[in-house]
MOPAC internal coordinates of N, CA, C and O (Angstrom, degrees):
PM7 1SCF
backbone

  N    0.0000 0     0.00 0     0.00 0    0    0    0
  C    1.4505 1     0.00 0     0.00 0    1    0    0
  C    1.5241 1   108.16 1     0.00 0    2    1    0
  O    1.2310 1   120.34 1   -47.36 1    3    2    1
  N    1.4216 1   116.96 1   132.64 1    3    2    1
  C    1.5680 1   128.65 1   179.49 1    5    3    2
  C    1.3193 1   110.17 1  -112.20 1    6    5    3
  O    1.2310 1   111.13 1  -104.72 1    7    6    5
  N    1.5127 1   134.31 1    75.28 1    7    6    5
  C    1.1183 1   127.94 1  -149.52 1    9    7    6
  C    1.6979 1    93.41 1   -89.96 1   10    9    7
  O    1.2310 1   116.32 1   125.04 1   11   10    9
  N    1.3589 1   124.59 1   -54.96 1   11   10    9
  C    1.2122 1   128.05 1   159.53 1   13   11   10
  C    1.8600 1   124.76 1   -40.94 1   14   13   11
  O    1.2310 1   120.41 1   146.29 1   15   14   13
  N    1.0239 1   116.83 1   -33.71 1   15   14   13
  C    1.4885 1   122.15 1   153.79 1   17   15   14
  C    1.4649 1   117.28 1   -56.37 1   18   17   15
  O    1.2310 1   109.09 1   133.04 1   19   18   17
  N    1.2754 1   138.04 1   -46.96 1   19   18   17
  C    1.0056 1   146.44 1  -162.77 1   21   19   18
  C    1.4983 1   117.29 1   -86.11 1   22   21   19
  O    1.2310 1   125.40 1   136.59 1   23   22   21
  N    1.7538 1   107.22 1   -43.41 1   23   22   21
  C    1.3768 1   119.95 1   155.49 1   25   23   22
  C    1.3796 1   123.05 1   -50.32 1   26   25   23
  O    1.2310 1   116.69 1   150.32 1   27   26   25
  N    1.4033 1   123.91 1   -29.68 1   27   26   25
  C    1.3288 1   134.59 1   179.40 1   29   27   26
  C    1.8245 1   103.46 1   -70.18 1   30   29   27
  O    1.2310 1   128.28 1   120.56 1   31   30   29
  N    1.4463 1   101.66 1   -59.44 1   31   30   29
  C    1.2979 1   103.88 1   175.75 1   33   31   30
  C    1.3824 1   131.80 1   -66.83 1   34   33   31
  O    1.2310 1   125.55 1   171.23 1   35   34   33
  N    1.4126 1   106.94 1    -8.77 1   35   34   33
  C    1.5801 1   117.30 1   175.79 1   37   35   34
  C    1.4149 1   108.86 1    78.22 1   38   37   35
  O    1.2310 1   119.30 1  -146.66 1   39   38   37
  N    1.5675 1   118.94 1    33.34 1   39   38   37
  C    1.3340 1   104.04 1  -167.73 1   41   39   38
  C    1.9753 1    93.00 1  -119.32 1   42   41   39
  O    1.2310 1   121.62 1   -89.47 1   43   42   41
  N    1.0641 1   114.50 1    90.53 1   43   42   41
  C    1.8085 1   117.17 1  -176.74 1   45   43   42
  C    1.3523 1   108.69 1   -71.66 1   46   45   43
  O    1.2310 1   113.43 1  -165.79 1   47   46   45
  N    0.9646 1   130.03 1    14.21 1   47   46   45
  C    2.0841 1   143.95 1   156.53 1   49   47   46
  C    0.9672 1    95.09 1   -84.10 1   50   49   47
  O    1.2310 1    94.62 1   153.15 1   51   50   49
  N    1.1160 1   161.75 1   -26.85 1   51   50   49
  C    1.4625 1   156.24 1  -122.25 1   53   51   50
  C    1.4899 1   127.66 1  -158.38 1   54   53   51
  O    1.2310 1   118.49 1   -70.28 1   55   54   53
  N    1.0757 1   120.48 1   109.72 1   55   54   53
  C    1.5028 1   108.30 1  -176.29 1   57   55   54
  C    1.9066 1   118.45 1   148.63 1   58   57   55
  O    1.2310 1   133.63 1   154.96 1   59   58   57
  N    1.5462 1    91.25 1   -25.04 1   59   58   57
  C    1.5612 1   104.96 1  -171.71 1   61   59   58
  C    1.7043 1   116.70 1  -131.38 1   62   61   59
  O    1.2310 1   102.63 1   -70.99 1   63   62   61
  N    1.1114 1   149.43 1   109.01 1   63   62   61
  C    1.4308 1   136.84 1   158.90 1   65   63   62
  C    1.5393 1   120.29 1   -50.50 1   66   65   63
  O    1.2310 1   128.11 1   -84.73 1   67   66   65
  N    0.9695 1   101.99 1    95.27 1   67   66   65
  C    1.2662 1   114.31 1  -156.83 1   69   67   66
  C    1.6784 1   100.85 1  -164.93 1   70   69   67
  O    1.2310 1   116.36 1   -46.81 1   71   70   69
  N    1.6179 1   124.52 1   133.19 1   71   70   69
  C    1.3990 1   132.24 1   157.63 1   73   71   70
  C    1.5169 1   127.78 1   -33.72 1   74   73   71
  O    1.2310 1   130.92 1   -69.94 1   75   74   73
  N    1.3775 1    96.54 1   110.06 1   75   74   73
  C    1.3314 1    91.54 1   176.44 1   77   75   74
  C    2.2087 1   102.95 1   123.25 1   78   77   75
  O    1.2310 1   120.92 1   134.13 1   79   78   77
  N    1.8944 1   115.85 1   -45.87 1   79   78   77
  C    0.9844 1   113.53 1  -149.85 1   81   79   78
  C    1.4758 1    77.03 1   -94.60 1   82   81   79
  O    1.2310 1   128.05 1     2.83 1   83   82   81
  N    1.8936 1   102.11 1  -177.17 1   83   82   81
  C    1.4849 1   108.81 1   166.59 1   85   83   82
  C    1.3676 1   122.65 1  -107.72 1   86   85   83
  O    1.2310 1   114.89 1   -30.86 1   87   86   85
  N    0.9471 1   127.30 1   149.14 1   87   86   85
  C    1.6195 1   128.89 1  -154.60 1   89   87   86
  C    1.7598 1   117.21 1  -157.14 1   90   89   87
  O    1.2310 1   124.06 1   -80.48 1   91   90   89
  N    1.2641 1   109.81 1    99.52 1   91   90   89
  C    1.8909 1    93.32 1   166.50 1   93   91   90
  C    1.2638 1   129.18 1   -90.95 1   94   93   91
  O    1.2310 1    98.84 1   -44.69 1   95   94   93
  N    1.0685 1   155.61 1   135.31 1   95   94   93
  C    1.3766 1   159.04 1  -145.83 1   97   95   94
  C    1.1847 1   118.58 1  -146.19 1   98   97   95
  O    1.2310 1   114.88 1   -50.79 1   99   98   97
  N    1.3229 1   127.30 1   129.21 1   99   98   97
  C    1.1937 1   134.52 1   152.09 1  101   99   98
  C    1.4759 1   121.78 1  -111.27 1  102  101   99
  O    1.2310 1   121.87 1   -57.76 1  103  102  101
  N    1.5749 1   114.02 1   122.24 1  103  102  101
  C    0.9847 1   131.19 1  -163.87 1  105  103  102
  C    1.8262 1   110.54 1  -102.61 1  106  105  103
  O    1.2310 1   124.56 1   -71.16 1  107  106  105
  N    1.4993 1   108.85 1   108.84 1  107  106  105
  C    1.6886 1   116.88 1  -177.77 1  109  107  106
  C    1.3023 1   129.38 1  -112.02 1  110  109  107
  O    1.2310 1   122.59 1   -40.89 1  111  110  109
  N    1.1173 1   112.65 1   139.11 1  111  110  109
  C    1.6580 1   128.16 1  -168.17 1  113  111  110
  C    1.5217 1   109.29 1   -67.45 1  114  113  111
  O    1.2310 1   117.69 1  -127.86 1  115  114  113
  N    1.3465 1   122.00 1    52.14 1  115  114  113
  C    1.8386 1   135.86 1  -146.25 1  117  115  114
  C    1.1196 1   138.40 1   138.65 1  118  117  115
  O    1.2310 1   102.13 1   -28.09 1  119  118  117
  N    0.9503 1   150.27 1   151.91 1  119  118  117
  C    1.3004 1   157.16 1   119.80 1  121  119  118
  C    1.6004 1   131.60 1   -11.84 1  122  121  119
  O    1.2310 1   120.81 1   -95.14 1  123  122  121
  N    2.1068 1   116.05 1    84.86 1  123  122  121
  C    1.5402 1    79.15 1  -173.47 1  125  123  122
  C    1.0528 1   127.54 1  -110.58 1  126  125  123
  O    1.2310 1   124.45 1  -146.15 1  127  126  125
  N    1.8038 1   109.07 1    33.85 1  127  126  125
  C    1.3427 1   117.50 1   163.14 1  129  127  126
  C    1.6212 1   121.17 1   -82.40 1  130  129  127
  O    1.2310 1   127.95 1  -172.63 1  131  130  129
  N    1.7493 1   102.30 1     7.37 1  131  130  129
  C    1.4622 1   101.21 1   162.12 1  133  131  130
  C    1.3710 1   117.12 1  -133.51 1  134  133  131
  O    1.2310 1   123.46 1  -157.90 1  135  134  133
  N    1.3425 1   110.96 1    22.10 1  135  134  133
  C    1.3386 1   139.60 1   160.51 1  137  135  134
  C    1.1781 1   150.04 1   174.72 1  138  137  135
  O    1.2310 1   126.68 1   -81.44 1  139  138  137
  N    1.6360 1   104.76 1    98.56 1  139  138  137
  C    1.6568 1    88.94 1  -148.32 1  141  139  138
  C    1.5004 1   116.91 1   -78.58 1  142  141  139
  O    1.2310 1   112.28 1  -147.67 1  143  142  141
  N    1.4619 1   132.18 1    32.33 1  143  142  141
  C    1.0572 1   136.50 1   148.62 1  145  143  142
  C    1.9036 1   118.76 1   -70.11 1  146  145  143
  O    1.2310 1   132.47 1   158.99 1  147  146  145
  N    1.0879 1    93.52 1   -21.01 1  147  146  145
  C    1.6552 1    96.15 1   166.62 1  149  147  146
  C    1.9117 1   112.41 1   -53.57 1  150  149  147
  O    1.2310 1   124.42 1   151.49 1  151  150  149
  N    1.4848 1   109.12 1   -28.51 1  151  150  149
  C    1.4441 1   107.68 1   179.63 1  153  151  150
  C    1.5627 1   108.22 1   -97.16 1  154  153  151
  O    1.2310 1   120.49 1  -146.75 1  155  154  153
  N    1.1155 1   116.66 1    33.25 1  155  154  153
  C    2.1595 1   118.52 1   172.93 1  157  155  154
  C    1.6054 1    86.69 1  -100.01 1  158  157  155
  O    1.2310 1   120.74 1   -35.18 1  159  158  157
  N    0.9368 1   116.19 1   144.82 1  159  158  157
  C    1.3801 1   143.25 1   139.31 1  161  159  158
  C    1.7944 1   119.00 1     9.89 1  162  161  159
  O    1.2310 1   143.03 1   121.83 1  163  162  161
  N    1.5358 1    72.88 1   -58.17 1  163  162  161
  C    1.8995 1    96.59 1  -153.14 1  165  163  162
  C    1.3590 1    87.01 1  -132.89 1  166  165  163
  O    1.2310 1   123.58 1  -139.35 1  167  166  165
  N    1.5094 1   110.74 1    40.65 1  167  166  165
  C    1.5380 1    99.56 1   140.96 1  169  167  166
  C    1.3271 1   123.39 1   109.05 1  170  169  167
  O    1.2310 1   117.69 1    17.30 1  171  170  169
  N    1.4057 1   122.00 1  -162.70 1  171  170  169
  C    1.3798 1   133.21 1   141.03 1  173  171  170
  C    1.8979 1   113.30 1  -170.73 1  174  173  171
  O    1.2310 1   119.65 1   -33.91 1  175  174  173
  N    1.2021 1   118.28 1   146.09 1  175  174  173
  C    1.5798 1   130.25 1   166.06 1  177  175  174
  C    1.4942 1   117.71 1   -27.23 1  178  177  175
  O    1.2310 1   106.88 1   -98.16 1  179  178  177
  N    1.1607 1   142.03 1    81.84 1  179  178  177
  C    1.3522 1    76.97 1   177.34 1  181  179  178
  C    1.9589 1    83.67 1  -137.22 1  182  181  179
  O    1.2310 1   117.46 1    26.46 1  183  182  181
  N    1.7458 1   122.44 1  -153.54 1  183  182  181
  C    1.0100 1   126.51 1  -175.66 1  185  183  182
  C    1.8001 1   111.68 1   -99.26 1  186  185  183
  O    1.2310 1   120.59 1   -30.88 1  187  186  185
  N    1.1266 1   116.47 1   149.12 1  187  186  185
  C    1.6491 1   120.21 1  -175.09 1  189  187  186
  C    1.3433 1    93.01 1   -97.51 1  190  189  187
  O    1.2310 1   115.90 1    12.85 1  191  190  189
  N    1.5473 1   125.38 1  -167.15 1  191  190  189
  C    1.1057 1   133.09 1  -160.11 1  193  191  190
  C    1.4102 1   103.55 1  -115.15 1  194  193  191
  O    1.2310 1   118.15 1  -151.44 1  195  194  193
  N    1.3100 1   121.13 1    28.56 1  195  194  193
  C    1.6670 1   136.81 1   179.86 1  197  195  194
  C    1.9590 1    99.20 1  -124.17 1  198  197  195
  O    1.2310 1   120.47 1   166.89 1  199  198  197
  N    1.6571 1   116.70 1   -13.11 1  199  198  197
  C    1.3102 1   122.24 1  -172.88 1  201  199  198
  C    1.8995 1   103.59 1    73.40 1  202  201  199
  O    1.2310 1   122.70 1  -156.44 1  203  202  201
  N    1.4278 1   112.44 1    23.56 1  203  202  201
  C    1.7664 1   100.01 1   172.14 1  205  203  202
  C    1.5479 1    91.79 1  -100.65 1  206  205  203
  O    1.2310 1   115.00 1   -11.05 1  207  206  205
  N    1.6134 1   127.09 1   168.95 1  207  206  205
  C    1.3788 1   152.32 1  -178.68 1  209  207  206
  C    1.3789 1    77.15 1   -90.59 1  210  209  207
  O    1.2310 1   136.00 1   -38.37 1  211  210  209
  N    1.8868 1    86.63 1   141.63 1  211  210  209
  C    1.3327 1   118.18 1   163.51 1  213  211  210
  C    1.1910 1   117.30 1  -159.83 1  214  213  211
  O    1.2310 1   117.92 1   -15.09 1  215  214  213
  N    1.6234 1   121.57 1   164.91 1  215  214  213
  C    1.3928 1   104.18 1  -163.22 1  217  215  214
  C    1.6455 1    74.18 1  -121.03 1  218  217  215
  O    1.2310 1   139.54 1   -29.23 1  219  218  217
  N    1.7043 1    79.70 1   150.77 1  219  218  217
  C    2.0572 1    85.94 1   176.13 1  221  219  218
  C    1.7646 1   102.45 1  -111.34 1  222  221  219
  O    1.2310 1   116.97 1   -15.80 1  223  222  221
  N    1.5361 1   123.36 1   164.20 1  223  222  221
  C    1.0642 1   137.77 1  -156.56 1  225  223  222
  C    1.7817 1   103.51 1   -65.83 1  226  225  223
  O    1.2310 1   118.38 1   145.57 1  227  226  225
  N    1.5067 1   120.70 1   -34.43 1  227  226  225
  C    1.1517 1   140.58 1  -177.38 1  229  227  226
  C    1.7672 1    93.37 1    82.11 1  230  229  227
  O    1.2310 1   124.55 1    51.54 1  231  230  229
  N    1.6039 1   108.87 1  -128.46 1  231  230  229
  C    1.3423 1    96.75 1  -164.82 1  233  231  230
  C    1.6763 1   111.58 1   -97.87 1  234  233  231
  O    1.2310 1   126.94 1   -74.80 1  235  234  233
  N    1.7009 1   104.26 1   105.20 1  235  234  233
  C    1.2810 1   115.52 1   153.82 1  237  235  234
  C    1.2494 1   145.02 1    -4.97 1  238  237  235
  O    1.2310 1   125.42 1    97.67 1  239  238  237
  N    1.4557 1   107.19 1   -82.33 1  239  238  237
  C    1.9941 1   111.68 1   157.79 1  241  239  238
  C    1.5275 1    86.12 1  -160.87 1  242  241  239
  O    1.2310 1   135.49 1   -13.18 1  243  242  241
  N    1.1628 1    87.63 1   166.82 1  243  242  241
  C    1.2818 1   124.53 1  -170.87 1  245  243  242
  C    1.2204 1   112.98 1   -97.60 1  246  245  243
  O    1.2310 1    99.69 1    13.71 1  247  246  245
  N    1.4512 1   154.27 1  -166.29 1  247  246  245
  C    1.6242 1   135.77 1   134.22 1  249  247  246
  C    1.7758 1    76.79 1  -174.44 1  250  249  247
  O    1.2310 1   134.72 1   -40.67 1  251  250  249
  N    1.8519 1    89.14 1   139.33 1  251  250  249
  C    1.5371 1    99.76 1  -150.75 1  253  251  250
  C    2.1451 1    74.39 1  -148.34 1  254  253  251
  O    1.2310 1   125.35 1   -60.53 1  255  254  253
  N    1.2053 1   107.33 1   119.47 1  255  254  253
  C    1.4217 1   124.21 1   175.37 1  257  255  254
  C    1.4290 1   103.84 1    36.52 1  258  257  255
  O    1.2310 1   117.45 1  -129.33 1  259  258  257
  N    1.4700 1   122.46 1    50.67 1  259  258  257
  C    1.7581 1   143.46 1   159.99 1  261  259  258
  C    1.3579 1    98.99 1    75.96 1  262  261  259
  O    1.2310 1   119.90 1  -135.27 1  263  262  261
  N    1.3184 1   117.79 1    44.73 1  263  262  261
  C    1.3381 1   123.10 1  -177.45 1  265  263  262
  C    1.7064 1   102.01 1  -138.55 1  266  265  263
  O    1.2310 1   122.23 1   -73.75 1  267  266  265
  N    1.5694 1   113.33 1   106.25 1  267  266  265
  C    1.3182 1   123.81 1  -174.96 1  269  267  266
  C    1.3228 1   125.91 1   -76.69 1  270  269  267
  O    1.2310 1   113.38 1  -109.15 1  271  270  269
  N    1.2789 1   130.12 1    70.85 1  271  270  269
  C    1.8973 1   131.80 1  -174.58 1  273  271  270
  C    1.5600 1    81.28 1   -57.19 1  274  273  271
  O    1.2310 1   137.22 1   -23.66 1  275  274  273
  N    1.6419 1    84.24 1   156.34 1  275  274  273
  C    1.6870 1   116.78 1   177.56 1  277  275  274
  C    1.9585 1    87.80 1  -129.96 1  278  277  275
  O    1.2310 1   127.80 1   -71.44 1  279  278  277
  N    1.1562 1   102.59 1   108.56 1  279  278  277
  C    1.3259 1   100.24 1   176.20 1  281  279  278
  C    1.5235 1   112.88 1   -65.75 1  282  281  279
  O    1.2310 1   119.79 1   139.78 1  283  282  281
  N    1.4852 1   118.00 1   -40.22 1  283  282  281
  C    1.9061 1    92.02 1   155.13 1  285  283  282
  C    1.1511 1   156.48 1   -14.42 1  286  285  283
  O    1.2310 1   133.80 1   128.88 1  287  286  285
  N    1.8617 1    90.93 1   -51.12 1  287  286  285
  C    1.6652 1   116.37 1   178.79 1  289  287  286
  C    1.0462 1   108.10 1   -87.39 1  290  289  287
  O    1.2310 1   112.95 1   170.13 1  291  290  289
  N    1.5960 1   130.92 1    -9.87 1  291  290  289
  C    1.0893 1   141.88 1  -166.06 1  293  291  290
  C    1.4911 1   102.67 1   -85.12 1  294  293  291
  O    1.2310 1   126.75 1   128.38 1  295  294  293
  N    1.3636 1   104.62 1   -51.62 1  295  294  293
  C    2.0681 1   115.47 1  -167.19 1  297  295  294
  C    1.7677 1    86.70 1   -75.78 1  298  297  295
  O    1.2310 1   115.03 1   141.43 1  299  298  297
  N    1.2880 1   127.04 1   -38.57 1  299  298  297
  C    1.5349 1   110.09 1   171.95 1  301  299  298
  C    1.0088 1   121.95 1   -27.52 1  302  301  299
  O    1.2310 1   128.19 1    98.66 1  303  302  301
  N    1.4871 1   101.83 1   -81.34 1  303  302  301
  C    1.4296 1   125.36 1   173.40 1  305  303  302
  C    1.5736 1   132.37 1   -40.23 1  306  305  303
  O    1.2310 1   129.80 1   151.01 1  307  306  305
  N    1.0655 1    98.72 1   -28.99 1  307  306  305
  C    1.6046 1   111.85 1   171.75 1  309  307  306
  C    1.4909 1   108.25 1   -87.33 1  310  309  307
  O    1.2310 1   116.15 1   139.87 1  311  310  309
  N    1.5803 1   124.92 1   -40.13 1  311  310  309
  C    1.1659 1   113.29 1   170.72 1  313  311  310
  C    1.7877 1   124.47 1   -67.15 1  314  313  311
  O    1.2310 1   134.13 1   161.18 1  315  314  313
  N    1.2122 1    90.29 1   -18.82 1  315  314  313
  C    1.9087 1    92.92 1   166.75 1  317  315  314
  C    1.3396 1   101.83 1   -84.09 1  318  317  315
  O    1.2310 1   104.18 1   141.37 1  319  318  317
  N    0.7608 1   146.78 1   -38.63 1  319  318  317
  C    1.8520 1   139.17 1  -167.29 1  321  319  318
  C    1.8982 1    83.81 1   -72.16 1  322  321  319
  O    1.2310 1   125.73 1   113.86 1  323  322  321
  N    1.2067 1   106.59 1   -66.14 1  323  322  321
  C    1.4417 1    97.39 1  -175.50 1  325  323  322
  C    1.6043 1   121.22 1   -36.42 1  326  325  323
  O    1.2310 1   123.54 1   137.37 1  327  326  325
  N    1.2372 1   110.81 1   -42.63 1  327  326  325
  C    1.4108 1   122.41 1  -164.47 1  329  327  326
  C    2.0010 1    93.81 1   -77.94 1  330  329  327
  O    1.2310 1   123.94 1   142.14 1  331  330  329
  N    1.1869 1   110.06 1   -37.86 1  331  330  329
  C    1.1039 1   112.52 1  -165.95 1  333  331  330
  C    1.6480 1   111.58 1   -74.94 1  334  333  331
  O    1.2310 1   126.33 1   164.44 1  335  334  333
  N    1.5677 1   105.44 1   -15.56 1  335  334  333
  C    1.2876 1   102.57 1  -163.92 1  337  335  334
  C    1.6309 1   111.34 1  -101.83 1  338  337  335
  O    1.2310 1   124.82 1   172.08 1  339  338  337
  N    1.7817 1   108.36 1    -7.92 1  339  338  337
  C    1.2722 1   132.18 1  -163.21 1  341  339  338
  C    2.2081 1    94.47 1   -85.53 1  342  341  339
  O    1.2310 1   131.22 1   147.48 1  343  342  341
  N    1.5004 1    95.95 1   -32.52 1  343  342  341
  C    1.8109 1   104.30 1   170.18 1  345  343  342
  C    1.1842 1   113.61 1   -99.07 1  346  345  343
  O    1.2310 1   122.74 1  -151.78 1  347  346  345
  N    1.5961 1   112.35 1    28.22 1  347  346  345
  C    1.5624 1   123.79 1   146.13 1  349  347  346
  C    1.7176 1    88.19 1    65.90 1  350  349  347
  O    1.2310 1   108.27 1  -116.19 1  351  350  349
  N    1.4516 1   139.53 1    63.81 1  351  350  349
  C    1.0225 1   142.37 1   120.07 1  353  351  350
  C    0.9574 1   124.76 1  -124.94 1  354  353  351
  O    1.2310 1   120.39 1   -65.22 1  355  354  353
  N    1.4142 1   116.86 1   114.78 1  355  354  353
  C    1.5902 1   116.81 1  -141.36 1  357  355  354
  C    1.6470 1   105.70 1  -119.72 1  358  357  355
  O    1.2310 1    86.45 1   -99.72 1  359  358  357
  N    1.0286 1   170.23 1    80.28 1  359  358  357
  C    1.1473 1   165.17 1    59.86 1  361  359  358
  C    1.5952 1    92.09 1   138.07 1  362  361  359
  O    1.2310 1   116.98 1   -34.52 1  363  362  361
  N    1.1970 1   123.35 1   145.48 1  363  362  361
  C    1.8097 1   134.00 1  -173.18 1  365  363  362
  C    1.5006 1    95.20 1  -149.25 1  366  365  363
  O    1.2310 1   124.91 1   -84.50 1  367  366  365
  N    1.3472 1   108.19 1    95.50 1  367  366  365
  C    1.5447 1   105.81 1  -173.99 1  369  367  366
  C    1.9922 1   103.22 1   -92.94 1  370  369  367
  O    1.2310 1   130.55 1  -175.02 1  371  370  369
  N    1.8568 1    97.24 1     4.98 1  371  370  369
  C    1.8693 1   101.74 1   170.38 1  373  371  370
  C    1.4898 1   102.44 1   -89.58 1  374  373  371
  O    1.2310 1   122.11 1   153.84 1  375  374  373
  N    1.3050 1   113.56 1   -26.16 1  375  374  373
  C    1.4619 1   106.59 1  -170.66 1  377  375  374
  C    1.2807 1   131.34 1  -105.99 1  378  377  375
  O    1.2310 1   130.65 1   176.42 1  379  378  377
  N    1.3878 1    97.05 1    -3.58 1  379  378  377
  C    1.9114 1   120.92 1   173.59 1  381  379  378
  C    1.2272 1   109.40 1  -164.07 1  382  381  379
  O    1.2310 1   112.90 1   -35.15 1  383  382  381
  N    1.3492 1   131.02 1   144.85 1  383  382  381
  C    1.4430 1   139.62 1  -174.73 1  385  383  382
  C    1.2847 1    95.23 1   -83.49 1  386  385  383
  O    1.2310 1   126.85 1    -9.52 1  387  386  385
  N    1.7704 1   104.43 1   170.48 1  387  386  385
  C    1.4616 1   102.03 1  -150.82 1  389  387  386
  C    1.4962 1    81.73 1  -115.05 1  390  389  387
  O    1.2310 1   123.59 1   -55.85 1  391  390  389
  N    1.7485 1   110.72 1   124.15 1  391  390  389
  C    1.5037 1   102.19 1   175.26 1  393  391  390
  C    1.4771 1   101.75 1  -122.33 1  394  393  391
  O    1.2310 1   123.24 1     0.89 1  395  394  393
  N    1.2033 1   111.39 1  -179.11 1  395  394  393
  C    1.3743 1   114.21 1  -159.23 1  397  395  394
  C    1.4555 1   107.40 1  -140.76 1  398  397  395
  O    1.2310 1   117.20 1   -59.11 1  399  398  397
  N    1.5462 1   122.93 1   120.89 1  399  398  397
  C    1.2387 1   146.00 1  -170.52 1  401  399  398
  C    1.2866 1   121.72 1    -9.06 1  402  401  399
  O    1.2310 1   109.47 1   -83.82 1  403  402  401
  N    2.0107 1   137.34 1    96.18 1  403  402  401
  C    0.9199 1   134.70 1  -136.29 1  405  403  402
  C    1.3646 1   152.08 1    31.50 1  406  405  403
  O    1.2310 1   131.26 1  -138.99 1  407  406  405
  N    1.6285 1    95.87 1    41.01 1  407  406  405
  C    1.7047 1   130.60 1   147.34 1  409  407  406
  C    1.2666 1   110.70 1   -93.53 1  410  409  407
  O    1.2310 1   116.75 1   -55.41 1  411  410  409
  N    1.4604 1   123.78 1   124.59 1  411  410  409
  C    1.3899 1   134.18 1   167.10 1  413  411  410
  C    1.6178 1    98.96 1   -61.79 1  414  413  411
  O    1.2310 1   125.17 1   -52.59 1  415  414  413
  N    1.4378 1   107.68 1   127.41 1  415  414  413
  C    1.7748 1   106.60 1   148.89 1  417  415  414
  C    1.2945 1   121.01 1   -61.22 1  418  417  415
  O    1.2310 1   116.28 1   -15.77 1  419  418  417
  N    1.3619 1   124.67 1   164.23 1  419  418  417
  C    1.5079 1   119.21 1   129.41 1  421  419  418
  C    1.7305 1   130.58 1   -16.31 1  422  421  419
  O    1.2310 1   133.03 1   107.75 1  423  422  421
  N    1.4952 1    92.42 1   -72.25 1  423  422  421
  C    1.5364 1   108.64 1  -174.63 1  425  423  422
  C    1.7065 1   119.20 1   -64.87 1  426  425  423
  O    1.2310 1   129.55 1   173.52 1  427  426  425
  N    1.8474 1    99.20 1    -6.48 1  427  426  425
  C    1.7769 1    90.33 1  -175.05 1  429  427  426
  C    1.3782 1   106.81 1    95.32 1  430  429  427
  O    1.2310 1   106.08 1  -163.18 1  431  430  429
  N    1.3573 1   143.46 1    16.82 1  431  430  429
  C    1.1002 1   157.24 1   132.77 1  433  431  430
  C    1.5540 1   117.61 1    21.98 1  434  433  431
  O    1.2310 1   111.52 1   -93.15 1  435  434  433
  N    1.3408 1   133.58 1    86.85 1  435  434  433
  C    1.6575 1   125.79 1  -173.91 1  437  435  434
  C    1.5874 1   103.15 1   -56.71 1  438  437  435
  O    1.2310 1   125.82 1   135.12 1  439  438  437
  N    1.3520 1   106.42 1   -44.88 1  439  438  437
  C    1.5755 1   125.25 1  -158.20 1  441  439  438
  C    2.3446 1    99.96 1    73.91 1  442  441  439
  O    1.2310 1   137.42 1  -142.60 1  443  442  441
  N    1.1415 1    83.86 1    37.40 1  443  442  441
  C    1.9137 1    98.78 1   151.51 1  445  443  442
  C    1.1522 1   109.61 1   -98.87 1  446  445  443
  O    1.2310 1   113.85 1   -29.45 1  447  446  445
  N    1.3959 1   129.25 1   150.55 1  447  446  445
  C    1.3095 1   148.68 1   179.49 1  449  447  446
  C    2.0948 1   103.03 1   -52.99 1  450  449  447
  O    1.2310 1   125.47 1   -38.11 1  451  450  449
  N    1.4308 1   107.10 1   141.89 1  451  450  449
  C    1.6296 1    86.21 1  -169.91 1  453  451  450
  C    1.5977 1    93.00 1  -102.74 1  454  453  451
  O    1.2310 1   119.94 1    -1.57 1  455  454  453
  N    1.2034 1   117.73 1   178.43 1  455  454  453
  C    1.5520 1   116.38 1  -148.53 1  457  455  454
  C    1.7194 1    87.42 1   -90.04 1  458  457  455
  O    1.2310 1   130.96 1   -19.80 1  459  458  457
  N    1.6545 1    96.45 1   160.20 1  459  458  457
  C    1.4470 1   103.72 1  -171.08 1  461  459  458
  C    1.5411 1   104.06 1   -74.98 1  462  461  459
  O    1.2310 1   123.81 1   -39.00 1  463  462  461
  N    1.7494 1   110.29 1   141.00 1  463  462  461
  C    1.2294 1   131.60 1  -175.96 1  465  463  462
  C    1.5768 1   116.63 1   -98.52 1  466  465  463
  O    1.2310 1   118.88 1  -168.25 1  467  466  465
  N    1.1434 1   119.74 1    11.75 1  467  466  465
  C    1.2204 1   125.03 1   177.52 1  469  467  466
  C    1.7692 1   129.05 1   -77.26 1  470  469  467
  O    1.2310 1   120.10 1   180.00 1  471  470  469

């Protein structure tokens, strides 16, 4: 939270985690002012408070304008676009919005592969 940043900018939504203001967050499995591998994906090594190796979660979720990504669902999702894009149907974000695995579109969306555009 930049509460003094925000005061500068005149923006009083802004500045505090707290009800009511706006705030994005990323939430990590660590500390990454003592390692900034705590903010990768997949983690980082490090020691528990017994001295055994452990791997920590890295970044938790995300929540980006009160909207909570689960980076799990996230690497899913990317591994189907991947998979989808490797059988040369590749994503047309001019010709359909890009929705994401049990989100209704607009248009009624099956979430079936859309026919090849080539």
């Amino acid at each position: 939270a930049t509460l003094n940043s925000a005061k500068t900018l005149r923006q009083e939504a802004l500045g505090l985690v707290h009800p009511g203001y706006l705030a994005d967050l990323v939430v990590v499995d660590g500390n990454p002012a003592y390692n900034l591998r705590f903010l990768y994906s997949f983690g980082a090594l490090t020691l528990d408070g017994e001295g055994e190796m452990r791997r920590t979660r890295g970044v938790v979720y995300t929540i980006k304008d009160g909207v909570v990504i689960d980076p799990d669902a996230l690497m899913e999702e990317v591994a189907r676009m991947v998979a989808r894009s490797k059988r040369g149907a590749a994503p047309s974000v001019v010709e359909e919005p890009f929705v994401t695995e049990g989100v209704a579109s607009p248009e009624g969306d099956s979430g079936e592969d859309p026919p090849d555009r080539r």
